[in-house]
C-alpha positions as a printed Julia matrix, in Angstrom:
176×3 Matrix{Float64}:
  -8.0     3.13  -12.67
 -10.65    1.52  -14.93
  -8.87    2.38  -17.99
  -5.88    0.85  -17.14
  -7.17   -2.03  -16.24
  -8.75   -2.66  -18.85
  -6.08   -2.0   -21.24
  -4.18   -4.27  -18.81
  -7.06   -6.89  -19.59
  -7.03   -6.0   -23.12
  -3.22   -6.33  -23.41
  -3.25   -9.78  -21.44
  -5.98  -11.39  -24.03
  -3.33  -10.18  -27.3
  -0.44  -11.55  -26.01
  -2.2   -14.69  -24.41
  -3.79  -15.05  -28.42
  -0.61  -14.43  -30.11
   1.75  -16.87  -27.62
  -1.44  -19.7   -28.28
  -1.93  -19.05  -32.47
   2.14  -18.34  -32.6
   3.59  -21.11  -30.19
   3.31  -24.48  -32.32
   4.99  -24.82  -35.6
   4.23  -27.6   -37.86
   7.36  -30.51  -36.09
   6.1   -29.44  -32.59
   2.1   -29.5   -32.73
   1.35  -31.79  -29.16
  -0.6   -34.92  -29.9
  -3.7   -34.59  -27.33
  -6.35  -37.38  -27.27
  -9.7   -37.82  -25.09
  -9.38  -39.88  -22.19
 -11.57  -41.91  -19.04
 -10.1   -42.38  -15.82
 -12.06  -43.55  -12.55
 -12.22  -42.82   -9.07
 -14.44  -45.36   -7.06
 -16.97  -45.79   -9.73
 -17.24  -42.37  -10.86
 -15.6   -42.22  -14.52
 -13.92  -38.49  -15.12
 -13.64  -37.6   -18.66
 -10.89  -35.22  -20.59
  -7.95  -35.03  -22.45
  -4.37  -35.8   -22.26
  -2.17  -33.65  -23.97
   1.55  -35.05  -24.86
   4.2   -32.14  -25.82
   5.85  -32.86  -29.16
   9.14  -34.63  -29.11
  10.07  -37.78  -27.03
   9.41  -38.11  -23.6
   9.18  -38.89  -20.69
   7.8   -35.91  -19.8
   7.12  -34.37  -16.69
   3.12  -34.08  -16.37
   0.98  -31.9   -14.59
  -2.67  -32.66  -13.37
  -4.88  -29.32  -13.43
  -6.89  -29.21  -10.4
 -10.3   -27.39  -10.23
 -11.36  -23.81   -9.25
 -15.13  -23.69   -7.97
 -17.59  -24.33  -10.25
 -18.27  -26.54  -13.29
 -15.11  -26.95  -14.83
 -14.87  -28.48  -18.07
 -11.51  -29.19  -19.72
 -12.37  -26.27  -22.39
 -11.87  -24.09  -19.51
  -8.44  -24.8   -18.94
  -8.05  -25.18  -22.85
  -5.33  -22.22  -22.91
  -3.44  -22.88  -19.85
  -2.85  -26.83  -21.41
  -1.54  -24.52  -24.13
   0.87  -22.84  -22.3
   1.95  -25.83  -20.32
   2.51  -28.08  -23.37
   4.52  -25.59  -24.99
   6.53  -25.51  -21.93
   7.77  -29.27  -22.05
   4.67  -30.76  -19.49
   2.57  -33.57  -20.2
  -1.06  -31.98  -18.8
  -3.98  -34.16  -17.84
  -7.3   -31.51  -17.94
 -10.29  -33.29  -17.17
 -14.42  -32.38  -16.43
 -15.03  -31.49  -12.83
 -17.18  -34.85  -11.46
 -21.17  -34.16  -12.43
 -19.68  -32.06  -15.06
 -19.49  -31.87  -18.96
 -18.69  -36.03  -19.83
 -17.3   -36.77  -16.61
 -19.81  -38.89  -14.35
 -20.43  -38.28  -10.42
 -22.9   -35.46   -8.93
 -21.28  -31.92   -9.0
 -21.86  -30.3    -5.76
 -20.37  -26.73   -4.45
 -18.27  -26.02   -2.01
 -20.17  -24.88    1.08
 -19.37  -24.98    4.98
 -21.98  -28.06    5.1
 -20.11  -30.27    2.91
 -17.0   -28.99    2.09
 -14.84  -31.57    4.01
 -16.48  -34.85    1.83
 -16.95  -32.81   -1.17
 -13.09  -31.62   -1.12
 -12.0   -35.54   -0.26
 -13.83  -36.26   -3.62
 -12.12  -33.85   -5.85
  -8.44  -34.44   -4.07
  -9.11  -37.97   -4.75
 -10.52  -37.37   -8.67
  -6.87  -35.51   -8.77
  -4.82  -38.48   -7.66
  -6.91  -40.66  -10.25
  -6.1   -38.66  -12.39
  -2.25  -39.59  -11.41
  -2.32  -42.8   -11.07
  -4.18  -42.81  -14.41
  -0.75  -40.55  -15.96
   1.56  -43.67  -14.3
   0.72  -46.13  -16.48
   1.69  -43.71  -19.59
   5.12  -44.46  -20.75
   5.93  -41.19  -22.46
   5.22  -39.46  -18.29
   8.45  -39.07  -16.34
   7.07  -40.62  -12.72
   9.34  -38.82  -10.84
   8.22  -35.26  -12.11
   3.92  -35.13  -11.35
   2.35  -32.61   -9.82
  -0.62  -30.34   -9.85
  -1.56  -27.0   -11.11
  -4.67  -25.42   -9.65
  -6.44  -22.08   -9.39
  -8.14  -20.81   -6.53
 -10.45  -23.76   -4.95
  -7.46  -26.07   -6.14
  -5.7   -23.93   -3.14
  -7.43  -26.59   -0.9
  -7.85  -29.61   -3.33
  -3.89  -29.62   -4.23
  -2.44  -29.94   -1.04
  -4.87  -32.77    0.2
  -4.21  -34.6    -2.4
  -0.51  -33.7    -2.33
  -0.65  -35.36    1.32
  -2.42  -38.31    0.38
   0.34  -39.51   -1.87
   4.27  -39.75   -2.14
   4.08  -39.77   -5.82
   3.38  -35.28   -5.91
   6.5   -33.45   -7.05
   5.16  -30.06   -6.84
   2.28  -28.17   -6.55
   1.85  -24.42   -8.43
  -1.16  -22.51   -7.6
  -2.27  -19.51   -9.19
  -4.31  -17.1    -7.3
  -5.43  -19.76   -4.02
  -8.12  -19.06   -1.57
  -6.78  -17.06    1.73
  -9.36  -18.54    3.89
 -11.64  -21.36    5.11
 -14.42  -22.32    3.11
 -16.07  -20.97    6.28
């Protein structure tokens, strides 16, 4: 069972290299450039990557997992995304990397004002993509992995302005 995951693992990091190193020609290289947004007075940090070609385009947020995020950590999934046609706004987890605020985990204590904060950092970050002409307003949503399982949809019910939500391996239980 070991070996084959690990060749699984193995296999997963080649074709993950060659899709990222293969994926852009020369005429469709996305434009990316750093970005500030603010929640409150807490200024998040990161970078907004525009697909190649002319927009609008629909534009996806990516949401936090636990722990401190930077946008280098989601550096291949903007990647992907971009290649796919999205608009993706990746930005430092609050407390984190260039992004102001105090970073604080996810415990049973806190986690319903810590996860407020984040879901609301995550709808900055959307209002922040509305006032981009090259974003289609109508297409917006969020991508997430696991602690974005909770972050998503609370911000997702906080505004009309979500068209989807796609999570990728979401918690299956409280934070308790």
């Amino acid at each position: 069972m070991k070996r084959i995951r690990l060749l699984f693992t193995g296999l997963s990091i080649v074709i993950t290299l060659l899709l990222i190193t293969g994926c852009f020609g020369e005429d469709t290289r996305p434009s990316i450039g750093r970005v500030t947004f603010q929640n409150g007075d807490v200024i998040l940090a990161g970078n907004l990557w525009i697909p190649a070609g002319e927009g609008p385009f629909p534009a996806i947020v990516l949401v936090h997992g636990a722990g401190k995020i930077t946008t280098q950590d989601y550096k291949y999934i903007s990647f992907s995304l971009v290649h796919h046609g999205f608009a993706v706004l990746s930005y430092d987890k609050r407390g984190v990397g260039k992004s102001g605020g105090k970073y604080s985990m996810v415990d049973v204590e806190n986690s319903e004002a810590v996860l407020e904060d984040l879901a609301n950092d995550a709808l900055a970050g959307v209002e922040f993509l509305k006032g981009n002409n090259l974003i289609d307003l109508d297409r917006i949503g969020f991508f997430g992995i696991s602690q974005a399982g909770w972050i998503a949809p609370l911000a997702a019910s906080k505004s009309s302005d979500i068209a989807f939500i796609a999570l990728y391996s979401g918690p299956v239980c409280t934070v308790g």
